[in-house]
N, CA, C and O atoms as a DFTB+ gen file, in Angstrom:
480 C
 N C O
     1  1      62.585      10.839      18.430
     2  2      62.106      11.833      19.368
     3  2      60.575      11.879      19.368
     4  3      59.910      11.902      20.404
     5  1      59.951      11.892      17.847
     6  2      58.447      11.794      18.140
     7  2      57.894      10.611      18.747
     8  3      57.043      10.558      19.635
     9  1      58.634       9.428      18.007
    10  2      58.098       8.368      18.960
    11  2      58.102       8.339      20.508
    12  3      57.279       7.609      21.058
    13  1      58.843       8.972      21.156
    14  2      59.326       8.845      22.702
    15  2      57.632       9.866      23.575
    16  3      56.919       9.774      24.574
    17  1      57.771      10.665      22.433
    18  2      56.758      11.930      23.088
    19  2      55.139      11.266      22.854
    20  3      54.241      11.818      23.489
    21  1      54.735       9.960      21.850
    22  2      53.523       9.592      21.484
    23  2      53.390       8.344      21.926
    24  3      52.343       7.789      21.595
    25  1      54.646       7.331      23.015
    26  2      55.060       6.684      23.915
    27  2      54.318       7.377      25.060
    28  3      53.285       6.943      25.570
    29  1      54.970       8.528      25.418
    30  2      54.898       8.946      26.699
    31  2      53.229       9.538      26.614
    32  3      52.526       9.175      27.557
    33  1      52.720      10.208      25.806
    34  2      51.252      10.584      26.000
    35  2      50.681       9.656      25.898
    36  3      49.788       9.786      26.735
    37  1      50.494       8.301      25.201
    38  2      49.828       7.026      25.223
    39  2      49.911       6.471      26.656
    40  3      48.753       6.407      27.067
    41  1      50.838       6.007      27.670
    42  2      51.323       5.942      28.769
    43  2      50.234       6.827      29.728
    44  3      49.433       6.375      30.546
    45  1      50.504       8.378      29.313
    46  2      49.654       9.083      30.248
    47  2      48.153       9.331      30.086
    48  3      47.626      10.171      30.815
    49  1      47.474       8.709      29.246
    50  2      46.462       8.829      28.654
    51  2      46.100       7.639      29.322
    52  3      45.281       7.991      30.171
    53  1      46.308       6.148      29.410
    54  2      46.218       5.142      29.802
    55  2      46.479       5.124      31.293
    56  3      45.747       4.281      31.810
    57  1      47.264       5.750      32.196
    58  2      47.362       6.004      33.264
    59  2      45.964       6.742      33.711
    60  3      45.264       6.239      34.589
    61  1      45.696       7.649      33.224
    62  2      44.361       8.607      33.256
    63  2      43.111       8.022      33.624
    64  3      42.354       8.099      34.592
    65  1      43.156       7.204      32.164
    66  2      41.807       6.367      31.853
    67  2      41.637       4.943      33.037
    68  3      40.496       4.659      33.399
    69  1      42.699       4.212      33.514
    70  2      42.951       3.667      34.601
    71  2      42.381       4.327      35.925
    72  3      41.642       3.839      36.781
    73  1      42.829       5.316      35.851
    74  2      42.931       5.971      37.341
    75  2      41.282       6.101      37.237
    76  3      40.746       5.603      38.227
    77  1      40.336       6.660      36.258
    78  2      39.219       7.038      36.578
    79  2      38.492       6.159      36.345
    80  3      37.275       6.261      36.498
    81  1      39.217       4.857      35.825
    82  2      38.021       3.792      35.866
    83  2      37.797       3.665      37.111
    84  3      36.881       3.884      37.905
    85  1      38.944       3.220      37.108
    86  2      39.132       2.509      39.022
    87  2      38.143       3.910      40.205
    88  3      37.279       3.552      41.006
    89  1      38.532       5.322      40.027
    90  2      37.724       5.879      40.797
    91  2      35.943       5.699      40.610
    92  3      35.119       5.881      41.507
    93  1      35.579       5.183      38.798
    94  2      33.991       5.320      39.077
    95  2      33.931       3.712      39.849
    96  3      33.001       3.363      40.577
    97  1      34.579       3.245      39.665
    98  2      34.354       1.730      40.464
    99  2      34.446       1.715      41.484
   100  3      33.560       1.082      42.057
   101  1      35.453       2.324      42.308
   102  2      34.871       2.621      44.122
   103  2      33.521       3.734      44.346
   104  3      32.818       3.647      45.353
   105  1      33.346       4.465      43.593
   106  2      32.223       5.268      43.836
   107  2      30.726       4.473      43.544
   108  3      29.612       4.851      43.906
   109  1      31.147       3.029      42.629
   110  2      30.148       2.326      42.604
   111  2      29.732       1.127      43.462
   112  3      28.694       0.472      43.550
   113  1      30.744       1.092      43.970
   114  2      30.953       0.433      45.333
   115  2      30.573       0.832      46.718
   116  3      29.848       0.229      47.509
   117  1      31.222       2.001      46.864
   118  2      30.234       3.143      48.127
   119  2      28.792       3.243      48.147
   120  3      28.106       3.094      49.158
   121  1      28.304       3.535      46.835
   122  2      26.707       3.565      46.963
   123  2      26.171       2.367      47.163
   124  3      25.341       2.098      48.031
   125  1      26.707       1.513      46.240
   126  2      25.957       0.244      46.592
   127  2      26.433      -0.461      48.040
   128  3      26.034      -1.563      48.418
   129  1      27.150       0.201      48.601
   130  2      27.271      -0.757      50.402
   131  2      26.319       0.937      50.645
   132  3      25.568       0.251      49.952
   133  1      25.952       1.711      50.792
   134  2      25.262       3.035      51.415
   135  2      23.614       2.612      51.393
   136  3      22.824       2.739      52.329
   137  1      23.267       1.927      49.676
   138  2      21.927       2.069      49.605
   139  2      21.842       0.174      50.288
   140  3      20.670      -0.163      50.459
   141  1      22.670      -0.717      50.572
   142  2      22.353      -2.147      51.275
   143  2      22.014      -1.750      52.289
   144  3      20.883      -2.049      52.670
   145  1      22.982      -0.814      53.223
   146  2      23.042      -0.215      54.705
   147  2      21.777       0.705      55.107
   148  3      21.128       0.784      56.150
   149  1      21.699       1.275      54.039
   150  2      20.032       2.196      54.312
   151  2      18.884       1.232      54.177
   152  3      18.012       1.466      55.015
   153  1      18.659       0.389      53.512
   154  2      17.386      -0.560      53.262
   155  2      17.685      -1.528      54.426
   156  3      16.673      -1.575      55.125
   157  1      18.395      -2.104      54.787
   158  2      18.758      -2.625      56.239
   159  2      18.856      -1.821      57.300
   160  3      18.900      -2.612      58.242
   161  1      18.947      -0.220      57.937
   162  2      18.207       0.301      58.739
   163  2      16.692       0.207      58.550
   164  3      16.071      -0.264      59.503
   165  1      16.385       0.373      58.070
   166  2      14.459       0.306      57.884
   167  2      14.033      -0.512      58.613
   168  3      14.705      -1.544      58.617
   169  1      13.082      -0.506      59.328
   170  2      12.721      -1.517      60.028
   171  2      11.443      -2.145      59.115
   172  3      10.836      -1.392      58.353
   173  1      11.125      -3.367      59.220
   174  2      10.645      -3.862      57.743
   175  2       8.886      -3.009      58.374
   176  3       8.408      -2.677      59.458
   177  1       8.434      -2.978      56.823
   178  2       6.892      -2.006      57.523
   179  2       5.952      -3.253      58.138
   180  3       6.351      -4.406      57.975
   181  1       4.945      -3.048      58.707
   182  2       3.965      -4.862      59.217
   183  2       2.792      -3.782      58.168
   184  3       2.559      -2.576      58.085
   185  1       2.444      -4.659      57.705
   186  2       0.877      -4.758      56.522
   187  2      -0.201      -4.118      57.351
   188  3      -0.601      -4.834      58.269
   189  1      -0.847      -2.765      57.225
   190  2      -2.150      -3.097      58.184
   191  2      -2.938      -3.294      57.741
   192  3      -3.283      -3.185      56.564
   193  1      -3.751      -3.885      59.240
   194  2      -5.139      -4.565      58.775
   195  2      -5.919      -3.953      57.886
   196  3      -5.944      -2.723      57.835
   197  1      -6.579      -4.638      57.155
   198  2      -7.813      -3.949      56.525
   199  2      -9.300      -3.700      57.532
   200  3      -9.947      -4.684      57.890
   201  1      -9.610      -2.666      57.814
   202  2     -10.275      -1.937      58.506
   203  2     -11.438      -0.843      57.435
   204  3     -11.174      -0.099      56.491
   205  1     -12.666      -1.163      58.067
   206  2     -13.413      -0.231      57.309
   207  2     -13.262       1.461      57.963
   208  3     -13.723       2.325      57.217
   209  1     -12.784       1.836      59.000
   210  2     -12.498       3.510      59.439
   211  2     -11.273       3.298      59.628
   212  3     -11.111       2.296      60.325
   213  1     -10.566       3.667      59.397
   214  2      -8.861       3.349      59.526
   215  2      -8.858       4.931      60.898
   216  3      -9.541       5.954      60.841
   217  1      -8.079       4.624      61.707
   218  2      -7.584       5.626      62.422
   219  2      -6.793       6.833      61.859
   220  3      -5.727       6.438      61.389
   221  1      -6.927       7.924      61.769
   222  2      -5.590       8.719      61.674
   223  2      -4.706       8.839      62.056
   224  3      -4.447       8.776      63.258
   225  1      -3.582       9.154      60.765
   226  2      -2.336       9.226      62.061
   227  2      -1.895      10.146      62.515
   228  3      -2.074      11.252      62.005
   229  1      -1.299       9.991      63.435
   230  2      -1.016      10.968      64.821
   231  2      -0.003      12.210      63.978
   232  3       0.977      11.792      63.361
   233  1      -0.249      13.488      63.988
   234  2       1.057      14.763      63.686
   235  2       1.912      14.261      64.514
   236  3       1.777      13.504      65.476
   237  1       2.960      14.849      63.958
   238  2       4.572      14.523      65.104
   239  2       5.065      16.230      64.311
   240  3       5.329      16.779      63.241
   241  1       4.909      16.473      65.935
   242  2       5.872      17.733      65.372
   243  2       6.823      17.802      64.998
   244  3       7.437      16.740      65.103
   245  1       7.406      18.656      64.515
   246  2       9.175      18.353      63.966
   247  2      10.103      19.033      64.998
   248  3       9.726      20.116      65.445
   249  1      11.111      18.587      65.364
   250  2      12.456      18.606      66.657
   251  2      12.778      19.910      66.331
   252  3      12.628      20.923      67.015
   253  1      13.312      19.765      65.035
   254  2      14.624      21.129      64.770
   255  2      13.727      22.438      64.517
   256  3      14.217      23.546      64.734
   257  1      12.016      22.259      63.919
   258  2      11.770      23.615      64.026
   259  2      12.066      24.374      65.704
   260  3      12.653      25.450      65.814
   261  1      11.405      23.383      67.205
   262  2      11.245      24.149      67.960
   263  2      12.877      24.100      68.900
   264  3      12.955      24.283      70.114
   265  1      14.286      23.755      67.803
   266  2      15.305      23.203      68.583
   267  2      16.044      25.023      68.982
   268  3      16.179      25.886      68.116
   269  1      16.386      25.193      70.363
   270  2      16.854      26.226      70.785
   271  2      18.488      26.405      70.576
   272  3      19.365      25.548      70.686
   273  1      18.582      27.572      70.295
   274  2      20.026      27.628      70.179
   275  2      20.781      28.041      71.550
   276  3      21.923      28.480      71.420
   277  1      20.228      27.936      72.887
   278  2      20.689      28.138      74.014
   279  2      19.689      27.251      75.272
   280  3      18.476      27.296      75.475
   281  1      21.021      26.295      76.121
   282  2      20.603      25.287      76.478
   283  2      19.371      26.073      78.134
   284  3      19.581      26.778      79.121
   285  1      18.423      25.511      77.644
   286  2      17.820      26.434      78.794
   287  2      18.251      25.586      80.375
   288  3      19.207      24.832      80.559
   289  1      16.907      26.130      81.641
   290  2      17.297      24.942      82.491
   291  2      16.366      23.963      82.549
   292  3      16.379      22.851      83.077
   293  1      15.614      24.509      81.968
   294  2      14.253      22.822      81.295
   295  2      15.336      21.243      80.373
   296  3      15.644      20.092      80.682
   297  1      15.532      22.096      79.282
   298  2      16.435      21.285      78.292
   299  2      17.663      20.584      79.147
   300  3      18.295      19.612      78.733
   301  1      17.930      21.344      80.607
   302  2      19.431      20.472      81.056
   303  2      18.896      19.210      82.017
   304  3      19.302      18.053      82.131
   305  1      17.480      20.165      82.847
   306  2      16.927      19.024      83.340
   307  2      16.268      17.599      82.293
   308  3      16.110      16.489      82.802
   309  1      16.013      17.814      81.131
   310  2      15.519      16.814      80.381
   311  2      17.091      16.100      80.067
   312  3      17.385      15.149      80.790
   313  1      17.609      16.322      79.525
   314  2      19.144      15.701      79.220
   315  2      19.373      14.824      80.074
   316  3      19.569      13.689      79.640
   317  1      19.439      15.102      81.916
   318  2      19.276      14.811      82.623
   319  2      19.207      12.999      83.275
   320  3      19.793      12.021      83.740
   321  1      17.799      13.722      82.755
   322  2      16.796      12.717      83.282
   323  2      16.966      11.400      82.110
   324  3      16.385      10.335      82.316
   325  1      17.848      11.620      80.843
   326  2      17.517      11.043      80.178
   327  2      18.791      10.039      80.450
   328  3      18.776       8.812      80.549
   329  1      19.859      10.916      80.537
   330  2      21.178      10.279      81.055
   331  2      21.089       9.215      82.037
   332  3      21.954       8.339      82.016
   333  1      20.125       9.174      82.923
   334  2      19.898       8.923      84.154
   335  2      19.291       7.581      83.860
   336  3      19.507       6.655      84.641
   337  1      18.760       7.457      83.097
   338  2      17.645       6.897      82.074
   339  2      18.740       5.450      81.289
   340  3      18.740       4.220      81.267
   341  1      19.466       6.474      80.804
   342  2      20.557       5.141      80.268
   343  2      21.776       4.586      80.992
   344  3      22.222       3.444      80.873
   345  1      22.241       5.553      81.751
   346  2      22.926       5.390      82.192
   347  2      23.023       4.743      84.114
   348  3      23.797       4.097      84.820
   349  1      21.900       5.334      84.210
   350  2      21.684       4.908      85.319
   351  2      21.904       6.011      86.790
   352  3      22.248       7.075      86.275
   353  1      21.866       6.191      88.120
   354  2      22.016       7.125      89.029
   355  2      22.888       7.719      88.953
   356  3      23.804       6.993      88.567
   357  1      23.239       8.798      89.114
   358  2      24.942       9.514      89.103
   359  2      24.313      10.845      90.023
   360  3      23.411      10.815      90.860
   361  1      25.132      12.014      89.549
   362  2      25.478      12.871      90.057
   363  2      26.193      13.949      89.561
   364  3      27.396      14.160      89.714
   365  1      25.118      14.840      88.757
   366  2      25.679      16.115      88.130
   367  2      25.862      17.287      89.048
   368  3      25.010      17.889      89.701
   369  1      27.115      17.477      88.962
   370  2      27.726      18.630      89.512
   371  2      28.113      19.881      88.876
   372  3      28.509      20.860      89.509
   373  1      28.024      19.844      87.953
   374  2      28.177      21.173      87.205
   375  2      27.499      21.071      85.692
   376  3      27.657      20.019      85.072
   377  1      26.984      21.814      85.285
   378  2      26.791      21.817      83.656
   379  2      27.148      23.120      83.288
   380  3      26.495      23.963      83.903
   381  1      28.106      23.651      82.354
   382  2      28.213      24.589      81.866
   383  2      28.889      24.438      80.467
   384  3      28.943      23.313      79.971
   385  1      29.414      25.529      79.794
   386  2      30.116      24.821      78.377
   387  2      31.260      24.745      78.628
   388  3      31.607      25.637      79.401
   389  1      32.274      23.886      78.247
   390  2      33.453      23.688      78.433
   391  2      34.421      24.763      77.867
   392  3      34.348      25.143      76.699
   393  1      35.153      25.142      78.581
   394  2      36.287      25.752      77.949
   395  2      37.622      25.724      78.160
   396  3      37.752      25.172      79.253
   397  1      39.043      26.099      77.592
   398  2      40.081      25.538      77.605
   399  2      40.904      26.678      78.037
   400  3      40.676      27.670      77.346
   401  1      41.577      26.819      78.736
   402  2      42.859      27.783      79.191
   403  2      43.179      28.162      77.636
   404  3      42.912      27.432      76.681
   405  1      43.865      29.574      77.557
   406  2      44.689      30.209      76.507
   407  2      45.694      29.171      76.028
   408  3      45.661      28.500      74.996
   409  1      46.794      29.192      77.224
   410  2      47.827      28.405      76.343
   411  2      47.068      26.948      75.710
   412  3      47.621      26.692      74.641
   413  1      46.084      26.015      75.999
   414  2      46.120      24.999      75.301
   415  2      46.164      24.977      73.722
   416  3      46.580      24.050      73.027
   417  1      45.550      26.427      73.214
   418  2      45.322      26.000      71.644
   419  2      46.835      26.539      71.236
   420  3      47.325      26.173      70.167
   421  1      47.467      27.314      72.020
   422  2      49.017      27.902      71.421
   423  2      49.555      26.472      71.840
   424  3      50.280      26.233      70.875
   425  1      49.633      25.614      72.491
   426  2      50.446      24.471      73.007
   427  2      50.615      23.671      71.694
   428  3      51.635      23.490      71.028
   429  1      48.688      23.017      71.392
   430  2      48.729      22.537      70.382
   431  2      49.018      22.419      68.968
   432  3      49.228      21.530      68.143
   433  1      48.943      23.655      69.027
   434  2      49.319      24.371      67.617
   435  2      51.002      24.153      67.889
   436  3      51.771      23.659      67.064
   437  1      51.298      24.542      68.963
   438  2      53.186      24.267      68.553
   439  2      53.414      22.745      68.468
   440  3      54.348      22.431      67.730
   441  1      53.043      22.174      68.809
   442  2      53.174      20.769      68.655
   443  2      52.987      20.141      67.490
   444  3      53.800      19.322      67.060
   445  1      51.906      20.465      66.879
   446  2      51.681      20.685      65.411
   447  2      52.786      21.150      64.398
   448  3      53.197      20.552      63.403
   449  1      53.138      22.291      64.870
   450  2      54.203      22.716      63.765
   451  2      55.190      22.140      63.666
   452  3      55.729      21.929      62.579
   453  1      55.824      21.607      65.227
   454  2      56.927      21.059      64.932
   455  2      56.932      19.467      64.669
   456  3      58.009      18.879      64.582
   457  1      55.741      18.803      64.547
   458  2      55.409      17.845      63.585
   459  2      56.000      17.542      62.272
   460  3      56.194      16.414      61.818
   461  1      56.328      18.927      61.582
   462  2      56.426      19.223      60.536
   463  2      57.611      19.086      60.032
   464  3      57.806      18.871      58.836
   465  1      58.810      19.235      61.184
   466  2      59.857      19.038      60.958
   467  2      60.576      18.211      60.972
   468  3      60.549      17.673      62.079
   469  1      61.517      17.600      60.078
   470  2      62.487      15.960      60.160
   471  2      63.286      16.114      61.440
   472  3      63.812      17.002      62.110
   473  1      63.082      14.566      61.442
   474  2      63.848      14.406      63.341
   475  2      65.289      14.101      63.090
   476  3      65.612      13.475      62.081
   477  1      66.175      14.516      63.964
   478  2      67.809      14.513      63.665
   479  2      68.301      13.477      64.491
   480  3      69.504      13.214      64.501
């Protein structure tokens, strides 16, 4: 009987120690494809010249201090123009925020639940 019980905790102890090797080894795997993928966004820097008055560089304001929490009609015309920009000529006909009839989120939600249940 003791042997069966110092069987079975050796077993689960070794299962354990398995399981969390293997988890620090994908977590060492994630970073190292995260920090390849970040040093390959960078665009490589170019050397500058050596210059006896070097120019200053330009402030850049920052986005999110002056970012509004309500879309004005400046901000829809810029969106706009930008769409227009990538996408090419179109034709906005409405901008407003989207919203969904009542029943859709009760629809979904029942559909959901009965997900849940085995099919006969």
């Amino acid at each position: 009987m003791k042997a069966m019980i110092v069987a079975s905790l050796t077993q689960a102890f070794y299962s354990f120690a398995l399981m969390a090797f293997i988890a620090v080894m994908c977590a060492g795997v994630i970073k190292l494809i995260v920090t390849v993928l970040a040093r390959s966004a960078q665009p490589a820097q170019p050397k500058p010249a050596a210059s006896a008055n070097p120019a200053p560089a330009p402030s850049v304001a920052s986005a999110t201090a002056a970012a509004p929490d309500v879309i004005t009609d400046e901000l829809a015309i810029i969106i706009a123009a930008a769409c227009d920009a990538v996408i090419g000529a179109h034709r906005i006909v409405y901008v407003a925020e989207a919203s969904r009839p009542a029943n859709w989120t009760s629809e979904m939600r029942a559909r959901h639940h009965l997900s849940h249940f085995p099919h006969r």
